[in-house]
N, C-alpha and C positions, 0 to 999 in steps of 0.2 A: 575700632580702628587699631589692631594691633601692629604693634613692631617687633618684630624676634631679631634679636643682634645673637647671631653665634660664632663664639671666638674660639679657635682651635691652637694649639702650639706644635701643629705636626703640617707640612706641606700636603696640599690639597692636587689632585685633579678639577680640571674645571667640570667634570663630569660628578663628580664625586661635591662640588662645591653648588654644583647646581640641584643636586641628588637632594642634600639637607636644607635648600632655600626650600623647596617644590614639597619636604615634607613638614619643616618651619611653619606653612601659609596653608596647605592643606588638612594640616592636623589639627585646625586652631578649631576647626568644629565639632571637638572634644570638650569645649568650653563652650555653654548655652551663649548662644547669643552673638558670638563671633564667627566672621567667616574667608574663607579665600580671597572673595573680590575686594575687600576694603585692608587686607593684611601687609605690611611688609616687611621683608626680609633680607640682613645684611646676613653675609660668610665670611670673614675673617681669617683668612689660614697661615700658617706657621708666624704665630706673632710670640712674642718673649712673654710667654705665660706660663705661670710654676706653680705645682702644686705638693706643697710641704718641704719641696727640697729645689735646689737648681742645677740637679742632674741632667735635665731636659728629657724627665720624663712626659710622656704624652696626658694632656689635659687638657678639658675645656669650662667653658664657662656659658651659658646662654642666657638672656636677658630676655624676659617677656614684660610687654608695656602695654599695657591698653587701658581703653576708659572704662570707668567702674572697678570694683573690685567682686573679679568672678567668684563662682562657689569652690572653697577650698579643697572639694571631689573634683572635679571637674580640672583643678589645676593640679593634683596628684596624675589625674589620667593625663594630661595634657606632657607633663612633666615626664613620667615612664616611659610614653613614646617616643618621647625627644633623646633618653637618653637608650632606647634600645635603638635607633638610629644612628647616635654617635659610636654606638658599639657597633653596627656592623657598618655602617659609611668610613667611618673615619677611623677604626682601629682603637676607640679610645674604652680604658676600663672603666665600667660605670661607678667604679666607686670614686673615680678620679674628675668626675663630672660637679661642677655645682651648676642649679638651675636658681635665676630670684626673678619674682615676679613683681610689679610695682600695678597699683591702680588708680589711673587719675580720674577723676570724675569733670576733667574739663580739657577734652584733646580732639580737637578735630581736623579733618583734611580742608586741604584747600577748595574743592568742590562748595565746601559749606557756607564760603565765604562769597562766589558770586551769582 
């Protein structure tokens, strides 16, 4: 059951904002074991995000949350696509990108619970 939060500091199209939800949830199948249907994903656009300086150059940040802790291949691949996306969605340079993954071993949806 992952969560992808991606936070951008550049103004978005909803096109464009829906563009990296749709590859956020579909790419998570990069990573054994996770997939589309159980995924979610925030887009965050032009929020007060700096990276090295507060020039307001373009940068992003993306958050991946899920249960377990996947194989660290798997989150390299996972990772590369995310940020060859933000390169061409959103204009941003991949060196300007940080990607962090977290893994909890105790997260589940509400479905589980009735």
């Amino acid at each position: 059951m992952p969560y992808v939060q991606i936070r951008v500091s550049v103004p978005l199209q909803k096109e464009q904002i829906e563009k990296l939800a749709a590859e956020a949830m579909n790419s998570i199948s990069l990573i054994p074991g996770k997939s589309a249907p159980v995924t979610m994903a925030e887009v965050i656009d032009d929020c007060n995000l700096y990276f090295g300086t507060t020039d307001g150059g373009p940068c992003a940040m993306v958050d991946v949350m899920a249960n377990n802790s996947p194989d660290a291949e798997a989150l390299k691949a996972y990772s590369r696509h995310m940020c060859q996306t933000l390169v061409e969605v959103a204009g941003i340079p991949m060196h300007r990108i940080y990607i962090k993954h977290h893994g909890y071993p105790e997260w589940h949806t509400g479905k589980m619970f009735i």
